[in-house]
C-alpha positions in Angstrom: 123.7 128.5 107.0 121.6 131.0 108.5 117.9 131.1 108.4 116.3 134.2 106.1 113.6 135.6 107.7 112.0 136.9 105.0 111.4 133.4 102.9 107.8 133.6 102.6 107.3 129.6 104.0 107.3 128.5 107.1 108.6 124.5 108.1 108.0 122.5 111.6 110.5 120.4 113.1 108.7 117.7 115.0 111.1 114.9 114.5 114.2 116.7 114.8 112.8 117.7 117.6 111.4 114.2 118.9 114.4 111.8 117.3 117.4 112.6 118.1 119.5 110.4 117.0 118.4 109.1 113.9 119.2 112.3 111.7 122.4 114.6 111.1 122.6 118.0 110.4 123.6 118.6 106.9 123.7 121.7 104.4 123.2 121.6 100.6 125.7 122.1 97.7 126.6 125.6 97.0 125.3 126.5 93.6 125.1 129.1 91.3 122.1 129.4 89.7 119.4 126.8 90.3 115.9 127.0 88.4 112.7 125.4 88.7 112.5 123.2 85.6 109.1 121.6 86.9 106.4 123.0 89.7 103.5 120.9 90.9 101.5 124.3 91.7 98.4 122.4 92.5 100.3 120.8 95.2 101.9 124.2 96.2 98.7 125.2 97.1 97.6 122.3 99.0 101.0 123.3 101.1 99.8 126.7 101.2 102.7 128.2 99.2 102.5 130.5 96.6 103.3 128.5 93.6 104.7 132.2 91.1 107.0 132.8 94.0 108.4 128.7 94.5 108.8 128.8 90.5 110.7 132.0 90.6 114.5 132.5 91.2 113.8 133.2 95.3 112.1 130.2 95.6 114.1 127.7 93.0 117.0 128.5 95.7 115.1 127.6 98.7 114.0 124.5 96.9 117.8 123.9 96.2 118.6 124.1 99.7 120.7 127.6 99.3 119.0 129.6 101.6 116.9 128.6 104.9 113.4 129.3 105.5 112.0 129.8 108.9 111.7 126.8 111.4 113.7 124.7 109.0 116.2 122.6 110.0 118.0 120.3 107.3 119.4 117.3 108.3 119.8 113.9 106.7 118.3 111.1 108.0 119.6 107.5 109.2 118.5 104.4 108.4 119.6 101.0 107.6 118.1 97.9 105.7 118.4 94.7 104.0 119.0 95.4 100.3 118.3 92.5 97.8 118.4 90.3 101.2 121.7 91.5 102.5 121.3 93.8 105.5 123.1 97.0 105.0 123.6 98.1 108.8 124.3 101.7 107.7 122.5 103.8 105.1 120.8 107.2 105.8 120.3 109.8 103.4 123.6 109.8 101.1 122.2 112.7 99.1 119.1 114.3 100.6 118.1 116.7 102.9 114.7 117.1 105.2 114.0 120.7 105.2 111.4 120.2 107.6 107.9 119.5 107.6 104.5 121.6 106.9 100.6 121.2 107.8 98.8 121.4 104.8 95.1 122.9 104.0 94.0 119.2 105.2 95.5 119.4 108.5 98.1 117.1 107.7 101.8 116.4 108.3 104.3 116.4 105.2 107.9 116.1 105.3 109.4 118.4 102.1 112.6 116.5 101.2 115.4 117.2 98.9 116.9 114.7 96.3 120.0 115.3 94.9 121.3 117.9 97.2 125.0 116.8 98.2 127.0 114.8 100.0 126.4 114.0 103.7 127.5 112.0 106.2 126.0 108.9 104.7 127.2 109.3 101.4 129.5 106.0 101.7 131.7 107.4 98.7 129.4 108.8 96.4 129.1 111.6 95.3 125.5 113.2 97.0 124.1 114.6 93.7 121.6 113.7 90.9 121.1 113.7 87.5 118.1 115.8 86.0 116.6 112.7 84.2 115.9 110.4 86.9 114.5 113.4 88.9 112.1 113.8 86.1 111.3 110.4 85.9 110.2 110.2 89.5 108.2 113.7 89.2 106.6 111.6 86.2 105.4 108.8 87.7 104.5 109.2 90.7 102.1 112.7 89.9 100.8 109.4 87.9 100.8 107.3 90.7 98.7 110.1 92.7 96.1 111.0 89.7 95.6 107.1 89.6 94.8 106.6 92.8 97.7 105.3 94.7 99.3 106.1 97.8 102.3 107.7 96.9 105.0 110.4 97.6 104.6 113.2 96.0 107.2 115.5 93.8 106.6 119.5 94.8 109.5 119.8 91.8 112.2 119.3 89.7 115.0 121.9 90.2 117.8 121.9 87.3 121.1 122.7 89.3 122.8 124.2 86.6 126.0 121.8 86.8 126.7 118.5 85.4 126.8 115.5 87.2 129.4 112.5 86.0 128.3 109.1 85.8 129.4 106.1 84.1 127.9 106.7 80.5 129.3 110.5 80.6 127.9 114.2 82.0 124.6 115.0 82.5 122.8 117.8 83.6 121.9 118.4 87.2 118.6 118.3 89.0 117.2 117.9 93.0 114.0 116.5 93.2 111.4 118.4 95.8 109.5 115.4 97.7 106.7 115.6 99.7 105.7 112.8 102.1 103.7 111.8 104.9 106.9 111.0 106.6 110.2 109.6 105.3 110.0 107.1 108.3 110.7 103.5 107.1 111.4 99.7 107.8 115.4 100.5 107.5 114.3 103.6 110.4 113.1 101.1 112.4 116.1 98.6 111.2 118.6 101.4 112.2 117.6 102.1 115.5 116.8 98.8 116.7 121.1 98.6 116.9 121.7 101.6 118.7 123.3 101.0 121.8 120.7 103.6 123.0 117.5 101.6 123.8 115.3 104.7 124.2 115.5 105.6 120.5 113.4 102.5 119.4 110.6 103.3 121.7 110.4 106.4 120.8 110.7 105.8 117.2 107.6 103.7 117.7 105.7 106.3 119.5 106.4 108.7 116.9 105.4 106.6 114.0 102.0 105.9 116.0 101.4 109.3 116.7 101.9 110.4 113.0 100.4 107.4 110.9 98.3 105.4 112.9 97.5 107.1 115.9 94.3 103.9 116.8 97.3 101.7 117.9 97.9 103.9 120.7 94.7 103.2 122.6 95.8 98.9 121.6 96.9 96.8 124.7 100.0 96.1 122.7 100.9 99.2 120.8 103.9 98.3 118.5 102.0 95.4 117.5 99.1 97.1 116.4 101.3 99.6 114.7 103.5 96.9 112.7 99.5 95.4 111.8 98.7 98.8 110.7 101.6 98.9 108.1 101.4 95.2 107.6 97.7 96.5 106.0 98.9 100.1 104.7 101.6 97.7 102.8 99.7 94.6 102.0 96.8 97.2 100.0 99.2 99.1 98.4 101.4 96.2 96.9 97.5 94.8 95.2 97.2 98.5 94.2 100.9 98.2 92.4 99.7 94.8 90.1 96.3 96.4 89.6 97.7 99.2 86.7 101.1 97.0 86.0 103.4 98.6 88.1 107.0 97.5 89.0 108.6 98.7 92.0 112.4 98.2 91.0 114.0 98.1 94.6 111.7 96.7 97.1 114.5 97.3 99.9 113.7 97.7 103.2 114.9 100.9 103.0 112.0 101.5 100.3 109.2 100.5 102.7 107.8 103.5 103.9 105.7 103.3 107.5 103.1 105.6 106.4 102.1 103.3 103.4 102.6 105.4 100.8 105.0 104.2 97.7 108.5 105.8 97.8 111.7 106.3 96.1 110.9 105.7 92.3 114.2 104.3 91.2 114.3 101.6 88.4 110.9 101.8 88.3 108.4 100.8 85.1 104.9 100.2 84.1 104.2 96.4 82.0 103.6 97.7 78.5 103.3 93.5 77.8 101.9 91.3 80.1 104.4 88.7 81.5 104.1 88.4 85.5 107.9 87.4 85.3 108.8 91.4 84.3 111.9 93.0 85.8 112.9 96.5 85.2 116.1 96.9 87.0 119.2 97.0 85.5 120.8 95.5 88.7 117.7 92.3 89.7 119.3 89.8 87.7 118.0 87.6 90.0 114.3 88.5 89.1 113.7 89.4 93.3 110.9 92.2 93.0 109.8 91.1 89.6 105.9 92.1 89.1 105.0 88.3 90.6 106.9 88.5 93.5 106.5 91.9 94.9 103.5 90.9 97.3 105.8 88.1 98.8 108.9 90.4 98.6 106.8 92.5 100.7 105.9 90.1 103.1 110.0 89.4 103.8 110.3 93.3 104.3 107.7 92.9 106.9 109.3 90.3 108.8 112.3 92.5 109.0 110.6 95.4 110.2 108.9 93.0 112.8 111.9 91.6 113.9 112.7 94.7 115.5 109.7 95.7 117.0 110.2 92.4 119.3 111.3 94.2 122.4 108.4 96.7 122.1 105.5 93.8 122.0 106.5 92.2 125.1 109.1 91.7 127.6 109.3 88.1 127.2 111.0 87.3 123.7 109.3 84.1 122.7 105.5 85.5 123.5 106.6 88.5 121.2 107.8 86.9 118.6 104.5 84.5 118.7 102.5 87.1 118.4 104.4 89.0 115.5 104.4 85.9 113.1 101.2 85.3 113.6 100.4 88.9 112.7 102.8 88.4 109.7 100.7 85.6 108.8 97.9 88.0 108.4 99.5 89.5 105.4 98.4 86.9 102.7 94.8 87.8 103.5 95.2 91.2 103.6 96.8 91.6 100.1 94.5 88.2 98.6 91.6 90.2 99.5 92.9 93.9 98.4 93.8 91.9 94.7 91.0 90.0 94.3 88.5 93.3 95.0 90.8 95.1 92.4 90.7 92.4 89.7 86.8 92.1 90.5 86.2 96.1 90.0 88.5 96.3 87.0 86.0 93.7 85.3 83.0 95.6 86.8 81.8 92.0 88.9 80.8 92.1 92.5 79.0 88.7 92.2 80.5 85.4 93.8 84.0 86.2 94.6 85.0 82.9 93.1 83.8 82.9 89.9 84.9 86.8 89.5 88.4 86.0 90.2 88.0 82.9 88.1 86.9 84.9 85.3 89.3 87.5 86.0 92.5 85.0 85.7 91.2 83.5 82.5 92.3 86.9 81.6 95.4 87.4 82.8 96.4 83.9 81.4 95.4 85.2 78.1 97.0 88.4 77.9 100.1 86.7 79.2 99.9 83.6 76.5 99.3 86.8 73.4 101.8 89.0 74.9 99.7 91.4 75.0 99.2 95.2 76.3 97.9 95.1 79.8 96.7 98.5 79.9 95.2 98.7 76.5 92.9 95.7 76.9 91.6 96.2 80.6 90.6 100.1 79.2 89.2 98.4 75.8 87.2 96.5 78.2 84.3 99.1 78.3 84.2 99.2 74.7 83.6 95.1 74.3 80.7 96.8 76.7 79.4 99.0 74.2 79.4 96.7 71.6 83.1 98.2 70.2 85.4 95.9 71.0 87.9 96.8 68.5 90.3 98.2 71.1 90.4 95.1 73.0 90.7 92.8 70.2 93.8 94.8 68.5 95.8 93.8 71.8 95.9 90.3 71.2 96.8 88.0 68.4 94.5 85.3 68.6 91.3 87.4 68.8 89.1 84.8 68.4 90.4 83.2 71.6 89.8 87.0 72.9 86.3 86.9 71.8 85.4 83.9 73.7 86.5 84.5 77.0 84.5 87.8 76.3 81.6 85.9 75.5 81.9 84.8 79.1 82.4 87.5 80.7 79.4 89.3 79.4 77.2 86.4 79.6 78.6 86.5 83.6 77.2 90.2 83.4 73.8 89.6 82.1 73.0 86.5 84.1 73.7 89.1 87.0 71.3 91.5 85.5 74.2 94.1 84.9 73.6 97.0 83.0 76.4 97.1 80.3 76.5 101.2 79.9 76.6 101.8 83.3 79.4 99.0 83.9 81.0 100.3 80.9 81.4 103.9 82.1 82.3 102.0 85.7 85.8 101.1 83.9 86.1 103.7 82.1 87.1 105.4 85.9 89.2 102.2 86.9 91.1 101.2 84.2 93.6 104.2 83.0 93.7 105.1 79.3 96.9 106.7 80.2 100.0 105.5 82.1 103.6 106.7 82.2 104.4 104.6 78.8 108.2 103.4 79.0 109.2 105.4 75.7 106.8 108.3 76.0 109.4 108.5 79.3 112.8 108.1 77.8 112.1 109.9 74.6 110.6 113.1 77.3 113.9 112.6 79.4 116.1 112.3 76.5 114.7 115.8 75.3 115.1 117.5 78.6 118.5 116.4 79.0 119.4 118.2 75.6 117.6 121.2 76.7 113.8 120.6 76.0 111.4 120.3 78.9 108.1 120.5 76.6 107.7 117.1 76.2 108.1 116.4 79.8 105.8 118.9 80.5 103.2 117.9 78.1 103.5 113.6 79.6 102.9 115.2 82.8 99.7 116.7 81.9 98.8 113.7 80.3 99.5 111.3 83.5 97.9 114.0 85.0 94.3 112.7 83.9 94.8 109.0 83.3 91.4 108.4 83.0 90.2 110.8 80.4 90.3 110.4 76.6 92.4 113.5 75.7 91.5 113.9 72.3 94.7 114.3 70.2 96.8 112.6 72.6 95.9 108.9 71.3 99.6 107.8 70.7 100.4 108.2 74.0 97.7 105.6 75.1 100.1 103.1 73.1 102.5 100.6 73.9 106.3 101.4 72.7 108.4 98.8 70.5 108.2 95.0 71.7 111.8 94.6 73.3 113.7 94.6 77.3 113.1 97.9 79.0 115.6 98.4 81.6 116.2 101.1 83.9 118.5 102.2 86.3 118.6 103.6 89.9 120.9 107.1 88.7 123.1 107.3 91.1 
């Protein structure tokens, strides 16, 4: 497909340029008439791209991969990793493209990345497309993920393909999902070309993930080792960040661990609406592997993977290497103990003895887990127990009286520490979200798009948008939906 000079965008090609190797060329499926169904213009513009002209017909086919802007170069890239355990030696990009990257107002590096765009030469039998409602549901949650905080790829759009895509409950309409990242570069990258039978790819996989994430580790007297404790951290933070607003990851492959840090690939994802650490959203973890209690330790196995082949790089002598890796590993536990406990501690406005915060703090959870009850609602009706309104707190639960007295603790923890209870209150008001991709505010929006209607979509977007804020006339979306298993699936 030939480039068109006169697509107003202009991509870089650094790792096509500096991998070889771990990428393929690939094209997008032909289509007729692709739209933009949803544009992120604010993140347009961060790109420096004129959001009127990506949400037009020009631009809704060079986000669908039909035409080819300057310096672009699609290709799909490899990668391999251990799925539920089991390594996979082989996976790669079954159904997405890298356009290429661009240098944002920021000065920083982001890949653009199709989902959804075809087959390729990873596709291992499927059949490289997507359906429109779990394209939405990613846009969804993780513009949420952003406006709350969390490291997180990013969707540029949602583009309806026009066609229907068959799956095993029927047709559905088509969609490609626009993604923007600090880099698609992950453990399974590293997992991949650690078995080529060309050993320079691995180095220079490593140099390139230094050079683009965590450029400090080239100046370290062992650079891949400071680079896998640089991820170990990136990953170790995030995963606190995850259990801090009730988030489920669905698929913690290592395929899903992303070098840079950020969260990718929102599959069988879900927020807790109740409050049971044992929570598992995907359709296919029967075995309860990245439930919401194991994802830090989940994580933690990833890592050893993607330190397993970093061996070589550390030092010539195996056993020295691998020393010094696990006890890097080891680091992991304090990492993430210290990222949760300094989350739990802000969400209840303590910075007091660490101890009795995070004593306090788990009084909590063990409550809200024993009531079955909302875990977003009562952290946010937290500032009202502050303001002397602690009616949205106490309607979470159904022994309130048990409520009330671990309240009574909590505050009396505050005054002792001469803590002004406005100004703490106003503190969680900006920590703890009033709003949160809601499990059947989701459905019921993808359910409507899939019929036609994008308007609800639209409108849970702008809510997620501003999680913090009160949004006047948008109460029922800070509720939690009906009381039974949520399940979702990966959409392919």
């Amino acid at each position: 497909m030939a480039v068109d000079a006169t697509i107003p965008l202009r991509f870089e090609g650094t790792l096509v340029r500096d991998l070889e190797g771990l990428y393929a060329p690939a094209e997008a499926l032909e289509l007729a008439e692709p739209r933009v169904a949803l544009l992120d213009a604010s993140l347009a513009r961060d790109l420096g791209w004129d959001a009127a002209w990506l949400a037009g017909p020009a631009g809704a086919r060079v986000l669908a991969g039909q035409d080819v802007a300057p310096g672009s170069t699609p290709v799909a890239l490899a990668y391999a990793g251990h799925q539920f355990g089991n390594p996979v030696p082989r996976l790669g990009d079954g159904r997405a493209l890298l356009l290429g990257e661009v240098v944002d107002g920021d000065g920083h590096r982001r890949d653009v990345h199709l989902k959804g765009s075809g087959r390729t030469v990873f596709s291992r039998g499927g059949d490289g497309r997507a359906a429109l409602g779990p394209m939405l549901r990613e846009h969804v949650v993780s513009t949420a993920m952003h406006a709350l905080g969390i490291p997180t790829t990013r969707s540029l759009a949602v583009v309806a393909t026009g066609d229907q895509v068959l799956r095993q409950d029927g047709p559905h309409p088509g969609g490609i999902l626009v993604r923007v990242a600090a880099s698609h570069l992950r453990v399974g990258t590293f997992e991949y070309a650690a078995r080529l039978r060309d050993p320079d790819v691995l180095p220079r996989l490593a140099d390139y993930a230094i050079a683009r994430h965590h450029a400090h580790a080239a100046d370290a007297e062992r650079p891949a080792l400071a680079l896998f404790e640089a991820v170990r951290d990136a990953q170790a933070r995030l995963v606190a960040q995850w259990l801090h607003v009730g988030f489920v990851h669905g698929v913690m492959n290592t395929d899903n661990v992303a070098i840079s840090g950020e969260t990718i690939d929102y599959g069988p994802c879900a927020f807790l609406d109740v409050f049971d650490p044992r929570t598992v959203f995907s359709s296919i973890d029967e075995q309860g592997r990245y439930a919401y209690q194991h994802q830090a330790p989940a994580m933690q196995w990833n890592l050893a993977r993607f330190a397993e082949t970093l061996v070589p790089l550390v030092d010539d002598d195996q056993a020295t290497a691998v020393g010094l890796l696990t006890e890097a590993l080891g680091g992991f536990s304090d990492v993430f103990d210290r990222a949760w406990r300094d989350g739990l501690r802000a969400k209840l406005a303590l910075d007091g003895d660490p101890a009795a915060d995070v004593a306090i703090g788990e009084e909590l959870l063990q409550l809200l887990h024993e009531q079955g009850a909302d875990y977003t609602g009562t952290f946010r009706g937290l500032a009202g127990v502050l303001r002397g309104e602690p009616q949205a707190a106490r309607e979470q639960v159904l022994d309130r009286d048990a409520l009330d007295a671990w309240a009574a603790r909590w505050l009396a923890l505050l005054d002792e520490r001469g803590v002004d209870r406005a100004t703490a209150a106003d503190r969680l008001d900006r920590i703890n979200p009033r709003f949160i991709p809601r499990n059947h505010r989701v459905e019921a929006a993808l359910q409507a798009a899939e019929a036609g209607d994008l308007e609800p979509v639209r409108e849970l977007v702008d809510v997620v948008s501003r999680p913090f804020d009160e949004q006047p006339g948008r109460e029922s979306y800070a509720g939690p939906g009906p009381n039974e298993r949520y399940v979702t699936y990966c959409g392919t």
